[in-house]
C-alpha positions, -999 to 999 in steps of 0.1 A, spaced: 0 0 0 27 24 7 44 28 -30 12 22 -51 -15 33 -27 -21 69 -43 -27 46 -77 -51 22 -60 -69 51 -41 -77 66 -73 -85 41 -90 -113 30 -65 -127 67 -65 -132 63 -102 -149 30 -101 -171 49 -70 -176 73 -96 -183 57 -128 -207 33 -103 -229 60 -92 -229 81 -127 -243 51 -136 -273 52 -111 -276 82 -100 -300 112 -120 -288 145 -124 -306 182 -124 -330 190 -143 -314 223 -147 -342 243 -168 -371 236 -142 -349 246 -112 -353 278 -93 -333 308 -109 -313 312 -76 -299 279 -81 -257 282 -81 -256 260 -108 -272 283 -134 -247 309 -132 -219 283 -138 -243 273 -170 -242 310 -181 -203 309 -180 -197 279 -194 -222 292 -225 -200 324 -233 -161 309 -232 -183 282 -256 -194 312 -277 -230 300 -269 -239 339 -255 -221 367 -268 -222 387 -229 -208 377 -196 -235 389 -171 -229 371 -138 -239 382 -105 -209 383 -74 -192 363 -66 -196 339 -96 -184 364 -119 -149 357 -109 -149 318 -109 -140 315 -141 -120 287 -146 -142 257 -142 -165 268 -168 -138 278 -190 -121 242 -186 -156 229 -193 -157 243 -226 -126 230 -238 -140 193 -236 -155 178 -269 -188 165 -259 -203 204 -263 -225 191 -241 -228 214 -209 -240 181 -182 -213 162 -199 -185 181 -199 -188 188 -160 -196 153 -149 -162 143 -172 -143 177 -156 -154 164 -118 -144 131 -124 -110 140 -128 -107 163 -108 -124 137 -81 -94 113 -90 -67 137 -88 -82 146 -52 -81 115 -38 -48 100 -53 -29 132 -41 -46 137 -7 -38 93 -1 2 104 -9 -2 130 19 -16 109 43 7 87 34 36 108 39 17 117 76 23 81 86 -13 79 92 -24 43 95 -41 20 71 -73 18 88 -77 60 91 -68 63 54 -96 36 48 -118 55 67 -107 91 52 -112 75 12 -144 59 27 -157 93 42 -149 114 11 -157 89 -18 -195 78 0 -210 108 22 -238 124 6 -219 154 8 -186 140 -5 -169 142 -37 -189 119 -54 -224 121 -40 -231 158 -38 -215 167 -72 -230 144 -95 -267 150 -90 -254 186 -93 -225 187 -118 -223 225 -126 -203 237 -97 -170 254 -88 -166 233 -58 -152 199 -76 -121 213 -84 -116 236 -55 -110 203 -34 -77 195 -57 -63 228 -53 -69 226 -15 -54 193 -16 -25 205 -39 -19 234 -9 -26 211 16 5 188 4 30 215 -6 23 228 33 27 193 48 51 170 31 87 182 31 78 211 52 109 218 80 133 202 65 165 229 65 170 232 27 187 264 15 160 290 -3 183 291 -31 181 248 -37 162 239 -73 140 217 -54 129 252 -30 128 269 -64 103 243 -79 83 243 -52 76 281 -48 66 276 -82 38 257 -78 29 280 -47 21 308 -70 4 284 -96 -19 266 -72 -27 301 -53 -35 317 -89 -54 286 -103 -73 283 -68 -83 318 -67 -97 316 -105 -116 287 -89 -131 302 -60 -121 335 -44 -124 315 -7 -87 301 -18 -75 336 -7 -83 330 27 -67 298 27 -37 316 13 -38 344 42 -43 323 74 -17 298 63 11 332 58 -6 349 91 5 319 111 36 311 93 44 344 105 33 342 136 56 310 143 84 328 133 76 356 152 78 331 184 113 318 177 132 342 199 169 327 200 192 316 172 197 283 187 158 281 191 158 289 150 180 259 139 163 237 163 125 246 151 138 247 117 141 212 115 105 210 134 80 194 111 54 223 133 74 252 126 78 272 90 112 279 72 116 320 66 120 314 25 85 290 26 68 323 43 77 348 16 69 319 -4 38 319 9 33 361 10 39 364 -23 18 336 -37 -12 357 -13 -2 391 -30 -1 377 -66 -37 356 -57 -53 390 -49 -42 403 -77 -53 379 -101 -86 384 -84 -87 420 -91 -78 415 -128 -102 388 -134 -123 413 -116 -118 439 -138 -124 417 -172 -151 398 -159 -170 420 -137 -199 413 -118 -234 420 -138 -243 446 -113 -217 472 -101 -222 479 -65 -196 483 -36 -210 452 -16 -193 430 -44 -167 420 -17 -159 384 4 -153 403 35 -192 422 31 -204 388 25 -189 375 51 -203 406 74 -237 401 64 -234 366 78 -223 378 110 -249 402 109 -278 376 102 -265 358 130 -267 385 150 -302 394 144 -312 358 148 -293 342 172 -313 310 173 -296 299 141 -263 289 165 -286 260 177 -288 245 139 -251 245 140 -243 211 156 -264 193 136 -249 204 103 -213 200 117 -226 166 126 -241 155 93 -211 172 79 -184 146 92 -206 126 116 -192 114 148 -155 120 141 -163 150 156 -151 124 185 -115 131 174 -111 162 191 -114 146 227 -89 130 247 -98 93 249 -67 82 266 -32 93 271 -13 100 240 12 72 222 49 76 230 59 61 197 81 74 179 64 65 147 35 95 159 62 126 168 60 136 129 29 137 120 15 149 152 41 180 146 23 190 117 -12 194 136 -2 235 144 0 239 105 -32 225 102 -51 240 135 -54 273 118 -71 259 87 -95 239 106 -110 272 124 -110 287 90 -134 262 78 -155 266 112 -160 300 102 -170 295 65 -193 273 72 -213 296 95 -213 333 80 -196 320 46 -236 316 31 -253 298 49 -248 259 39 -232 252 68 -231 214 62 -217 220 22 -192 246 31 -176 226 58 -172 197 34 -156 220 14 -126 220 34 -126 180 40 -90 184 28 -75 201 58 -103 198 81 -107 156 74 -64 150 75 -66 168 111 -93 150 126 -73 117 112 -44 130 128 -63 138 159 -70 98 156 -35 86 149 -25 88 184 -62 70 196 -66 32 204 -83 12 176 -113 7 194 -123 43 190 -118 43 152 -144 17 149 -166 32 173 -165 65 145 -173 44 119 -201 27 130 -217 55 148 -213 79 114 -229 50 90 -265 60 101 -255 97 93 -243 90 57 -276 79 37 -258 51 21 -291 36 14 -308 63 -11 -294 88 -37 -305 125 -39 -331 126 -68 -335 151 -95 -348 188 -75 -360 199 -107 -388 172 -113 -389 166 -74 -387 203 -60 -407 188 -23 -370 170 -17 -354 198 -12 -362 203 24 -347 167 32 -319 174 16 -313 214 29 -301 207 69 -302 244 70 -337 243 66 -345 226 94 -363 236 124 -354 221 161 -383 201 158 -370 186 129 -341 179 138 -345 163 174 -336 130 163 -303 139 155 -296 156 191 -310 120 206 -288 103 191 -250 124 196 -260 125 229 -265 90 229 -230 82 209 -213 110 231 -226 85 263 -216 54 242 -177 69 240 -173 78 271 -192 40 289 -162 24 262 -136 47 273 -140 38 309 -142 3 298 -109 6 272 -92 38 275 -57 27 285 -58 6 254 -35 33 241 -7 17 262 -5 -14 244 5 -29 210 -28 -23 195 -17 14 189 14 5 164 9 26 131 12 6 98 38 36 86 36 20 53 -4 25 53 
């Protein structure tokens, strides 16, 4: 598994995928709603295929350009088509690149299982969500999150001069993914600016020389050339944002064309309607189910030597998982869609929250999220079935609709904790060895 398991990985997502294109029925796009997100990638995808003759998006999907455009460079000139083909590969690029990560994490077999299984089979996942729904920017937003994800994580601390081909390379492909990200979704900008913000904060932390060469070779700490790296990737993804701006602008000029108003009129709606905190936990819950679980202490931490690395490079990723926290709340409002949305850095550090946990709890995830996942129905087509909606929309619930769900974490929350008592120095023994080659 460990030399060829990025090639099996993707392999199995595109069986998963070609499997459920098979079954599953898509959008019937002209008897949806006009608010849909899906039309305005439709209305894109038309003009870079000289279908329309003017670009009149709305903000922000004025901006996110470059899925539509890669669309229209397929053959099929077929507009369902050429996104379900675009996802898939982008689906299989995900997963075989974010498996090599994990990889390089020395996470164990089982968690990677468990990861693949979580991304290729929730209802929100790569597969599931994006099929019924092919016209979206979200698909290949994953691969560049995983393609920042991995040029964060795998090689970073080691003390290679800024000047080595290798440093070169990769600063490189910093300024391509942060470009190409941006022209996906303008959310990659964030991603860009907390990961800088606390590479600088680390440095700013390291007080003594000797402290500098020692956290330099730190998988948790950030080398100085990998920060302007990483500032410079952030200026030039802003700019590239302000000049696709300015050549695709938004169908309706007006000053509240900005992330950070959006993002204000989410804190604002929140405000005014403070009763919407209470629909949080559910969609965090239905979002990566009970691995939630992960973020408690079952036990006492492993000793091993195998976990020092990969548990070092939980600071890089803490800042990333509050990121995602916040999108999902005042980002617009599908909590449960927007959170998925980060499953690259917000599923690789709940796995390495469970690295260090006994097996027994990584069982006791999976089972407990099955009944959360839907495995037993697909979403059917919103256009001819419009009444679904509300199943599918967690957002949309009321408390009453949603009791169930608060039944039954309390009930796996009790569940953990009568196991714990029961196995919680298992973390002591043998049955916490990593399969480093998983």
């Amino acid at each position: 598994m460990k030399k060829y398991g990025w090639i099996v990985a993707s392999l199995t997502a595109l069986a998963v995928y070609l499997l459920y294109a098979y079954f599953q029925p898509t959008y019937s796009y002209h008897l949806l709603d006009s608010r849909y997100d899906a039309l305005k990638y439709a209305k894109a995808y038309d003009y870079f295929n000289d279908f329309a003759t003017d670009y009149q998006l709305s903000f922000p999907f004025n901006t996110r350009i470059l899925m539509p455009w890669l669309a229209a460079q397929l053959p099929f000139n077929d507009l369902k088509m050429d996104f379900v083909w675009l996802n898939g590969l982008f689906i299989v690029l995900t997963v075989g690149v974010l498996t090599f990560v994990w990889q390089k994490l020395q996470i164990r077999l089982s968690l990677i299982l468990l990861g693949l299984f979580w991304a290729l089979f929730h209802w929100k996942g790569l597969v599931r969500m994006y099929l019924p729904d092919p016209l979206t920017a979200d698909v290949g937003g994953y691969f560049w999150l995983t393609s920042s994800l991995t040029l964060l994580l795998v090689g970073e601390g080691d003390n290679v001069p800024i000047f080595n081909w290798n440093r070169l390379v990769k600063a490189c492909f910093w300024i391509l993914t942060a470009v190409l990200g941006t022209l996906q979704k303008e959310s990659f900008i964030a991603v860009l600016g907390v990961t800088a913000f606390w590479g600088a904060l680390s440095l700013w932390f390291v007080r003594t020389p000797t402290v500098a060469r020692e956290t330099q070779k730190d998988a948790s700490s950030m080398t100085k050339d990998t920060l302007l790296t990483l500032l410079s990737a952030f200026l030039i993804a802003v700019l590239a944002h302000y000049l696709v701006s300015f050549f695709f602008p938004a169908s309706t000029s007006d000053w509240r064309n900005n992330s950070l108003i959006s993002l204000s009129r989410g804190v604002k709606r929140y405000i005014l309607q403070p009763e919407l905190f209470l629909r949080l936990p559910i969609s965090w819950l239905l979002a990566y189910g009970t691995l939630w679980l992960a973020l408690l202490r079952s036990s006492s931490p492993s000793l091993l030597p195998h976990s020092h690395y990969s548990q070092r490079r939980l600071p890089l990723l803490t800042p990333h998982f509050c990121l995602w926290l916040l999108l999902s709340v005042f980002g617009g409002g599908d909590t449960t869609r927007i959170l998925f949305n980060g499953m690259p850095f917000v599923l690789t550090f709940l796995l390495l929250k469970l690295n260090q946990q006994p097996k027994w709890v990584v069982w006791y995830l999976l089972f407990t999220s099955l009944p959360l996942m839907r495995l037993n129905e697909l979403e059917p087509d919103l256009g001819l079935y419009p009444q679904a909606t509300q199943r599918w929309c967690v957002e949309c619930w009321t408390l009453r609709e949603s009791w169930e769900y608060w039944v039954y974490a309390i009930a796996v929350l009790a569940g953990y904790y009568y196991f714990l008592r029961r196995f919680g120095t298992v973390s002591r023994d043998k049955t916490n060895h990593v399969n480093a080659g998983g």
